[in-house]
N, CA, C and O atoms as CSV, one atom per row, in Angstrom:
chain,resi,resn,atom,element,x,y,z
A,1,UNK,N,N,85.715,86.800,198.379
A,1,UNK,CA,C,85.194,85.845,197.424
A,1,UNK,C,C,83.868,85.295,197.947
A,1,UNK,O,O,83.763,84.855,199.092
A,2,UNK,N,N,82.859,85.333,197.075
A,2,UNK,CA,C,81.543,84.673,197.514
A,2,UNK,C,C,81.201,83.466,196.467
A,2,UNK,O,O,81.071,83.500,195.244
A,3,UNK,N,N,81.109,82.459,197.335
A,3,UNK,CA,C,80.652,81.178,196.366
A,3,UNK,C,C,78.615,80.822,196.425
A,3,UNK,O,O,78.171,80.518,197.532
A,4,UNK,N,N,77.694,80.895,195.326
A,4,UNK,CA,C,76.511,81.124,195.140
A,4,UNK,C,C,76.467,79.150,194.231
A,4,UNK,O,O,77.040,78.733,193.225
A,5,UNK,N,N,75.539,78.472,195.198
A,5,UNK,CA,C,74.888,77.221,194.098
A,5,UNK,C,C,73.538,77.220,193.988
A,5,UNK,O,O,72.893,77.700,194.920
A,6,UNK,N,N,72.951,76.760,192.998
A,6,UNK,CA,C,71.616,76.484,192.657
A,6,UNK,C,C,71.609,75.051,192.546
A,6,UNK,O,O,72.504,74.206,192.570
A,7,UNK,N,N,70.171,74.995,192.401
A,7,UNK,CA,C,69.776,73.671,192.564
A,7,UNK,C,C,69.998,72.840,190.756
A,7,UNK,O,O,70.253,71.703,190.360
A,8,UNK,N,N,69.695,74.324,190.032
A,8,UNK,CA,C,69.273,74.003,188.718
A,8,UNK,C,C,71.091,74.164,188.384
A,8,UNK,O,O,71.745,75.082,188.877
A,9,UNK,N,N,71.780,72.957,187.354
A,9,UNK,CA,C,72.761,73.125,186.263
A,9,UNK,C,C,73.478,73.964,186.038
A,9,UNK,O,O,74.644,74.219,186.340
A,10,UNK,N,N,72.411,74.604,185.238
A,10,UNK,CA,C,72.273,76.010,184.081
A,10,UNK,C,C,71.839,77.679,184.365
A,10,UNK,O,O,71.829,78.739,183.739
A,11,UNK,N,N,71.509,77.185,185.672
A,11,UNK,CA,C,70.873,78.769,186.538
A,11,UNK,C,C,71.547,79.854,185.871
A,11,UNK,O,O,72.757,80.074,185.926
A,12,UNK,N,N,70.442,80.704,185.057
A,12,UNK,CA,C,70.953,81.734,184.940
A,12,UNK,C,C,70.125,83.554,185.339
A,12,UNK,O,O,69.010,83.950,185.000
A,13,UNK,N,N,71.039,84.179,186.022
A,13,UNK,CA,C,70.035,85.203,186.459
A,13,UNK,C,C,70.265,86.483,185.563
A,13,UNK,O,O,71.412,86.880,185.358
A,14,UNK,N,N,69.232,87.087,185.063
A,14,UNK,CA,C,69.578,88.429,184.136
A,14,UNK,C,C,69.874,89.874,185.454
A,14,UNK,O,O,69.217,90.308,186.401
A,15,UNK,N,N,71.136,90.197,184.864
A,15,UNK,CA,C,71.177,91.595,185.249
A,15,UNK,C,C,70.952,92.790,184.575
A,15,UNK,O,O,70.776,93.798,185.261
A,16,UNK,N,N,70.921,92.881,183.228
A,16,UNK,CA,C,70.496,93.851,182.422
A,16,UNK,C,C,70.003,93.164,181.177
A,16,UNK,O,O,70.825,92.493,180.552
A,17,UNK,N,N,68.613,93.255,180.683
A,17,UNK,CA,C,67.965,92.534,179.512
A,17,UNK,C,C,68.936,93.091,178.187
A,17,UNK,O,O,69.824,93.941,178.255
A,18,UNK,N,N,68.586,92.516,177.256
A,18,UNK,CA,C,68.615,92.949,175.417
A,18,UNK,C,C,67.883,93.783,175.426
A,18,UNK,O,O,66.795,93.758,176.001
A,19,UNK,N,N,68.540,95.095,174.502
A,19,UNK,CA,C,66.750,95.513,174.077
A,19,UNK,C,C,67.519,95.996,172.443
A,19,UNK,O,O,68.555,95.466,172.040
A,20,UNK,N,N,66.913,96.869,171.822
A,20,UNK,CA,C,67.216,97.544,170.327
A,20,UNK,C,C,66.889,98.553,170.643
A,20,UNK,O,O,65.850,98.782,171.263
A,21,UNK,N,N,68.039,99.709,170.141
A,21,UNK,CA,C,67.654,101.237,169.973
A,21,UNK,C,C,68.307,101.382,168.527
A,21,UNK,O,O,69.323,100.917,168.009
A,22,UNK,N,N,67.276,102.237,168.094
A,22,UNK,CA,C,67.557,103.163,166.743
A,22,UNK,C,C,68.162,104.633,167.007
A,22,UNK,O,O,67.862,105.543,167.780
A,23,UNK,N,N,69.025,104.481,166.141
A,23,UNK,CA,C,70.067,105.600,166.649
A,23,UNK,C,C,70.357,105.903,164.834
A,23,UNK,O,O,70.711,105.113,163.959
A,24,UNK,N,N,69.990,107.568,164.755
A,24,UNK,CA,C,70.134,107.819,163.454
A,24,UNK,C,C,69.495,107.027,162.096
A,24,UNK,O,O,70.227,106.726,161.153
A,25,UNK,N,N,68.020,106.720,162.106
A,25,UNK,CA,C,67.426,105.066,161.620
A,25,UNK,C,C,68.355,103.906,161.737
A,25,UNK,O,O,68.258,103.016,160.892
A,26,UNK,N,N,68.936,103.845,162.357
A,26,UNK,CA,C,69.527,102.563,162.344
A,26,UNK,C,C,69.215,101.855,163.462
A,26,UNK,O,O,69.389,102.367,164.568
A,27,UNK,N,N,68.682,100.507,163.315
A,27,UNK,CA,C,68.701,99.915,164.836
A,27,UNK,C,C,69.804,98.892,164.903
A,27,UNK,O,O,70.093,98.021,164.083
A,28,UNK,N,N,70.440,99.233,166.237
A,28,UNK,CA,C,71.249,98.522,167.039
A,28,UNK,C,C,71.009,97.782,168.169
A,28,UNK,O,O,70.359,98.237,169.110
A,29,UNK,N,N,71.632,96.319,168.149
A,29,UNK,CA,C,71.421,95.808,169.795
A,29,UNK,C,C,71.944,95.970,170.499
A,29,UNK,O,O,73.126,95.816,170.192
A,30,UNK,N,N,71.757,96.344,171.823
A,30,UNK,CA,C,72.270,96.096,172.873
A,30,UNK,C,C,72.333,95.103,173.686
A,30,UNK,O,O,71.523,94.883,174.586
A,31,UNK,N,N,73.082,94.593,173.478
A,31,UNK,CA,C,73.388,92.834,174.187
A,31,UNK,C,C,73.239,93.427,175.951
A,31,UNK,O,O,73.716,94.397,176.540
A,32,UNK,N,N,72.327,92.286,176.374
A,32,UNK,CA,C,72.292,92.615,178.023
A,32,UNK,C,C,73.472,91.483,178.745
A,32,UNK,O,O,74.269,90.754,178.153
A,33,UNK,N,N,73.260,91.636,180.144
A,33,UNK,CA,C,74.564,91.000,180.735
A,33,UNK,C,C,73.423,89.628,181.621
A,33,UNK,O,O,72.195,89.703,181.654
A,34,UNK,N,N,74.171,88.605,182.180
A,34,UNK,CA,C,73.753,87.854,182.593
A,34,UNK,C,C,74.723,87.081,183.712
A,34,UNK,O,O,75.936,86.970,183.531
A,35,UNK,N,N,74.230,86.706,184.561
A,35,UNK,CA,C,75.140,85.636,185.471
A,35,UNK,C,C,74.771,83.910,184.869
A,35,UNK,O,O,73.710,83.495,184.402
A,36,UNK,N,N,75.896,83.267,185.064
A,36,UNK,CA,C,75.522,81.744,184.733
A,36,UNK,C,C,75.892,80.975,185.497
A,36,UNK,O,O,76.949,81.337,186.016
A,37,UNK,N,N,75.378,79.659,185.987
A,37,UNK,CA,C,75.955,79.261,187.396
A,37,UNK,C,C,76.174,78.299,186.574
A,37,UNK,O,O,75.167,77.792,186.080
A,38,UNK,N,N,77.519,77.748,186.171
A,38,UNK,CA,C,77.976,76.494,185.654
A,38,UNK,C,C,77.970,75.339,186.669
A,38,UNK,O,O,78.666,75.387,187.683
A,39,UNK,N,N,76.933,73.989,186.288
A,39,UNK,CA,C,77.742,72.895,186.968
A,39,UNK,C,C,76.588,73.578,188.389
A,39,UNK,O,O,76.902,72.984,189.421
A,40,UNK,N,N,75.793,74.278,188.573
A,40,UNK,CA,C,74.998,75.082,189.700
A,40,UNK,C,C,75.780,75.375,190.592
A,40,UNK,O,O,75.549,74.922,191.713
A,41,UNK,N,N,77.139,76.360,190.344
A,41,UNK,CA,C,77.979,76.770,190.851
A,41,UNK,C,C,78.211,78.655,190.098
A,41,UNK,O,O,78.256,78.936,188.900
A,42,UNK,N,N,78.294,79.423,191.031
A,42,UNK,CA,C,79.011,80.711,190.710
A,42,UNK,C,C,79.954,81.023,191.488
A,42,UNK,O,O,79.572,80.994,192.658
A,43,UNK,N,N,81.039,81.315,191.367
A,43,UNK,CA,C,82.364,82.299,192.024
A,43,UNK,C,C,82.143,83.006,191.344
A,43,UNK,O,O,81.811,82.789,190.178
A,44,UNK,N,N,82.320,84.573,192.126
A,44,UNK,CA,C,82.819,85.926,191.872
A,44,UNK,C,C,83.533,86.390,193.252
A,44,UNK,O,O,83.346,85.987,194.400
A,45,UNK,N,N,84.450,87.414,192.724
A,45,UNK,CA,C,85.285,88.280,193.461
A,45,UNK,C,C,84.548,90.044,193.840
A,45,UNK,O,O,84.707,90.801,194.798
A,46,UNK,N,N,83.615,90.166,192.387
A,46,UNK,CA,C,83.220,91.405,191.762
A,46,UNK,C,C,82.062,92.000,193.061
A,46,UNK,O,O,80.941,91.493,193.100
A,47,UNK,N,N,82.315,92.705,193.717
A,47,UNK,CA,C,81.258,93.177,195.154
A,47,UNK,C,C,79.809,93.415,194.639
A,47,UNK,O,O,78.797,92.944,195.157
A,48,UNK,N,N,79.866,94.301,193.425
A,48,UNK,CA,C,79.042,94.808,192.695
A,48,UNK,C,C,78.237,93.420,192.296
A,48,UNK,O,O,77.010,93.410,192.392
A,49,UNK,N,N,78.860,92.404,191.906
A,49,UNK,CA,C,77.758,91.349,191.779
A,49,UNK,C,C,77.523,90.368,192.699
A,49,UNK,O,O,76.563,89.599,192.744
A,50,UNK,N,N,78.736,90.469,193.643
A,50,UNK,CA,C,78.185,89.902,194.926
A,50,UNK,C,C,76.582,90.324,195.569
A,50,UNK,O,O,75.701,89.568,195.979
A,51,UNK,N,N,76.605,92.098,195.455
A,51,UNK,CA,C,75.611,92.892,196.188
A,51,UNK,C,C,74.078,92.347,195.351
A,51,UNK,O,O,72.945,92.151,195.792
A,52,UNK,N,N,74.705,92.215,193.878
A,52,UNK,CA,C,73.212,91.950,193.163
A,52,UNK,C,C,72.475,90.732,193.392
A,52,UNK,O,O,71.263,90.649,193.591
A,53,UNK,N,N,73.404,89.696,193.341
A,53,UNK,CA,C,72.798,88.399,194.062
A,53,UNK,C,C,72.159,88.129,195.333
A,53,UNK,O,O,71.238,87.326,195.486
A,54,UNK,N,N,72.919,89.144,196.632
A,54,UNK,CA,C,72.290,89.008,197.590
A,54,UNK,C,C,70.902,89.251,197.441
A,54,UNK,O,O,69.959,88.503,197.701
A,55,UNK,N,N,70.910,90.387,196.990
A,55,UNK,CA,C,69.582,90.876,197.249
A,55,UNK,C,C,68.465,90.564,196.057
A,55,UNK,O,O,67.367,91.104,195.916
A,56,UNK,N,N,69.168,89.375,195.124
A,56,UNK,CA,C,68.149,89.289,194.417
A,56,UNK,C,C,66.828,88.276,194.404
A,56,UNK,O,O,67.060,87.067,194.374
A,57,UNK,N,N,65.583,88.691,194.425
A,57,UNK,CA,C,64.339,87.730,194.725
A,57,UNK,C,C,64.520,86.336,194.664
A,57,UNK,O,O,63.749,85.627,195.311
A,58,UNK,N,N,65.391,85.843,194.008
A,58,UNK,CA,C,65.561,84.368,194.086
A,58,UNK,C,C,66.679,83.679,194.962
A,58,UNK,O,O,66.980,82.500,194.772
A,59,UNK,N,N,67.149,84.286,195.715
A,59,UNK,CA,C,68.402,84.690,196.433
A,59,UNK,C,C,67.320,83.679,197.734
A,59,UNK,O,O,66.491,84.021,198.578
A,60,UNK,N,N,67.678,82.851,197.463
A,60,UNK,CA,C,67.793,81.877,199.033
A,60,UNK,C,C,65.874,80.807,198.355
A,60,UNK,O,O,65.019,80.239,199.035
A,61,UNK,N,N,65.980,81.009,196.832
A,61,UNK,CA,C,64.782,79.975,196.449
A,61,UNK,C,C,65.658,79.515,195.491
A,61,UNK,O,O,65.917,78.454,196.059
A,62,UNK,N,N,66.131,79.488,194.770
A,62,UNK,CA,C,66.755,79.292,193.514
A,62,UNK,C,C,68.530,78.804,193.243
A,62,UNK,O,O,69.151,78.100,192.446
A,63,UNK,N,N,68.801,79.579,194.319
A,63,UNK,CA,C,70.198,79.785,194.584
A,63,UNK,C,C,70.518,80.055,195.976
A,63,UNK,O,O,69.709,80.682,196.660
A,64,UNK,N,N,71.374,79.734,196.357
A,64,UNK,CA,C,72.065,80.165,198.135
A,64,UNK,C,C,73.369,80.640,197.919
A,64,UNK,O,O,74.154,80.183,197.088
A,65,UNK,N,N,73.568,81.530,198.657
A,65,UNK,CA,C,74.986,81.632,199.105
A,65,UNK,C,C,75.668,80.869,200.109
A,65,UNK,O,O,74.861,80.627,201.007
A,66,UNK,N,N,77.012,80.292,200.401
A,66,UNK,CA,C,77.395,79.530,200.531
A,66,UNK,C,C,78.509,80.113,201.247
A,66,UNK,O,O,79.073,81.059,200.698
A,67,UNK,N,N,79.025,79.631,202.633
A,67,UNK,CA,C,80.041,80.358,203.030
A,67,UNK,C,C,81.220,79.321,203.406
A,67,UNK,O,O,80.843,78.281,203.947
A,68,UNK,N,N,82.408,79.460,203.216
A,68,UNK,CA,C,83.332,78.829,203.334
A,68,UNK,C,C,84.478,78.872,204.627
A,68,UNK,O,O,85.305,79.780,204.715
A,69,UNK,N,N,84.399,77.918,205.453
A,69,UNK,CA,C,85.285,77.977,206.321
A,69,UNK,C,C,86.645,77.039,205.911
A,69,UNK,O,O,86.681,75.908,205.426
A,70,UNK,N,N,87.534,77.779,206.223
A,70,UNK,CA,C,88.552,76.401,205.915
A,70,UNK,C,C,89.464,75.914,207.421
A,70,UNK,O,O,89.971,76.700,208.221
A,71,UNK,N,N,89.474,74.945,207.472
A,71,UNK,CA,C,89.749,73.753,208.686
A,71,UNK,C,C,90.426,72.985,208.448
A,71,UNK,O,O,90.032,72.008,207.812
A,72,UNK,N,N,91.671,73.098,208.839
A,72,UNK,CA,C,92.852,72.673,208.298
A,72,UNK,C,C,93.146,72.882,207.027
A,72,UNK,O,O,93.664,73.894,206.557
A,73,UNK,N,N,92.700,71.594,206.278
A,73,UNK,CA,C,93.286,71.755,204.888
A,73,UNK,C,C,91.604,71.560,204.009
A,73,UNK,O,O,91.252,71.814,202.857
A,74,UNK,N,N,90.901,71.012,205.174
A,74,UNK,CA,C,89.478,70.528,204.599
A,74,UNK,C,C,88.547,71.709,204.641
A,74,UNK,O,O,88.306,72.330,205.676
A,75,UNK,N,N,87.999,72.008,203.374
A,75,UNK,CA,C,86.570,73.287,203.681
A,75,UNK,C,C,85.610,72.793,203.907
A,75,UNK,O,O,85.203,71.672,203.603
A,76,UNK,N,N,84.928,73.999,204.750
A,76,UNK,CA,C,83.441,73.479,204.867
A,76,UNK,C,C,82.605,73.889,204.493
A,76,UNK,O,O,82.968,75.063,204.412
A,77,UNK,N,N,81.576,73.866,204.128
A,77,UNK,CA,C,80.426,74.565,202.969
A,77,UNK,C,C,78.838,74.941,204.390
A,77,UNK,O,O,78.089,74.152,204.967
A,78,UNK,N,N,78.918,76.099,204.431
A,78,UNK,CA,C,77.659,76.089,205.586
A,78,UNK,C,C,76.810,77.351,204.676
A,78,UNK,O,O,77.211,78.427,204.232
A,79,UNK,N,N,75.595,76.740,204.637
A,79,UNK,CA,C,74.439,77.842,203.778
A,79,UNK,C,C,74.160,78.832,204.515
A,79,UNK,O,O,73.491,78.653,205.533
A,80,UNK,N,N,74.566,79.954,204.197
A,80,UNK,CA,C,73.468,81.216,204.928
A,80,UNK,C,C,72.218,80.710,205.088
A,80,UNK,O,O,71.632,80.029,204.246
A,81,UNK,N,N,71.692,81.111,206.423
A,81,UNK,CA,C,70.586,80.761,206.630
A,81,UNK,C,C,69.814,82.202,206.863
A,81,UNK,O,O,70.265,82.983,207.701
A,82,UNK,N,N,68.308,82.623,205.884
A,82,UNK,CA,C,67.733,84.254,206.469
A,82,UNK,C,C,66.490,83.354,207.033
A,82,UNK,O,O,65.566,83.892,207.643
């Protein structure tokens, strides 16, 4: 489990845009995907979007990852530091 906060609310990072393709004259959307940090909080389990966050350009301006120790019953929140 990787826990990711931003500074901003509403942080949201695109992983695949919208776009429209015409297929047979017809155009269709393709809805793109997005991460949302509710509350400037994300949990995921998903590696695949663990991996995208790490490495993404805003990845330690925008947002941090956040690592969790637990101590006794109390966690502790320590920021990756690069």
């Amino acid at each position: 489990m990787a826990k990711f906060i931003s500074k901003y609310n509403n942080y949201q990072v695109l992983v695949k845009p919208t776009y429209m393709e015409v297929k047979n004259g017809i155009p269709i959307l393709n809805r793109g995907e997005k991460i949302v940090f509710e509350n400037g909080e994300y949990v995921t389990e998903d590696k695949k979007t663990i991996d995208f966050l790490r490495k993404h350009k805003a990845n330690g301006i925008d947002f941090i990852e956040v690592k969790l120790e637990e101590r006794g019953k109390q966690a502790v929140v320590k920021p990756e530091v690069k």
